[in-house]
C-alpha positions as CSV (number, residue, x, y, z in Angstrom):
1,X,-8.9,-9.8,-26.4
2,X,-10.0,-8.2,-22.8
3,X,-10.1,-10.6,-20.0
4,X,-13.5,-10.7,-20.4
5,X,-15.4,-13.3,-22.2
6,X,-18.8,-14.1,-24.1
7,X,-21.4,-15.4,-22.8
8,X,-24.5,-15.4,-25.4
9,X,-23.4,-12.3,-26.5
10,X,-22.6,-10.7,-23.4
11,X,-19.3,-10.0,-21.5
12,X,-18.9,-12.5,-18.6
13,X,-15.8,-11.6,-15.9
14,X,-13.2,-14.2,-15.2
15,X,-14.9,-17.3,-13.1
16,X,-13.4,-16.5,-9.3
17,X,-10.6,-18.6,-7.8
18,X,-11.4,-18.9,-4.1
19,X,-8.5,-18.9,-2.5
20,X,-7.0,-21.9,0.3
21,X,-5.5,-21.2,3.4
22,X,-3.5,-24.3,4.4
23,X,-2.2,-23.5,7.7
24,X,-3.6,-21.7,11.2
25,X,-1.3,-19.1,12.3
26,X,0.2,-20.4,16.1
27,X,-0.3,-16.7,17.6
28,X,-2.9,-14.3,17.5
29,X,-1.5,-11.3,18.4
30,X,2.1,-9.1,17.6
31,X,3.7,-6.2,19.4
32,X,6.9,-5.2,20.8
33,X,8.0,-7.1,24.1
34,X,7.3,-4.7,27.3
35,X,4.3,-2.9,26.3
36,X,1.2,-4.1,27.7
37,X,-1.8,-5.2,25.2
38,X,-4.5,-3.0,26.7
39,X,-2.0,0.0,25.7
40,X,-1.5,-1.1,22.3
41,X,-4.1,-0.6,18.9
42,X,-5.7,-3.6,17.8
43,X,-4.9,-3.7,13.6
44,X,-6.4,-6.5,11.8
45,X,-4.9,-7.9,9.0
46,X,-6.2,-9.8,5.9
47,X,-5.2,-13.2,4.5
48,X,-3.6,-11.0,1.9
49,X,-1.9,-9.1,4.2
50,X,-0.3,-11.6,5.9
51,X,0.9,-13.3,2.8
52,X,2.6,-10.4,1.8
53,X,4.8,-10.0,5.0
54,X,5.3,-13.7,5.0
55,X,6.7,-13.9,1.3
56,X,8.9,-10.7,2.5
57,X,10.4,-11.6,5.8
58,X,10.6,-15.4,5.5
59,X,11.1,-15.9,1.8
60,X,13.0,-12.5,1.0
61,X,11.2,-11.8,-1.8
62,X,10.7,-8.2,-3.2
63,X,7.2,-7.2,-4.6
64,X,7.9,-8.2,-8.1
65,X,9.5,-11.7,-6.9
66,X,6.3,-12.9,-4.8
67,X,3.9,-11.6,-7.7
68,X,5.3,-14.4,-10.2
């Protein structure tokens, strides 16, 4: 069976899972110490993003640990 379902006879997605952030971040900005911020790139990153460098550097997990 796809991931799809029925619907009345017609193929319905997956019902989306919004997602919860739980927590504000305490900084809003990151570069290396000594460089000034007008000489730097601004580089936004997504919730997803953020998640993925926090389950690497503070939980050591590899990609296919934080994916469970």
């Amino acid at each position: 069976m796809s991931i799809c379902s029925k619907f009345n006879g017609v193929k319905m997605p997956r019902p989306r899972k919004y997602r919860r952030i739980s927590s504000e971040f305490g900084i809003n900005y990151y570069g290396p110490k000594g460089v000034p911020m007008n000489e730097m790139d601004l580089v936004i990153l997504s919730h997803e993003e953020v998640e993925a460098i926090r389950l690497a550097d503070l939980e050591g997990c590899y990609q296919e640990q934080a994916a469970r």
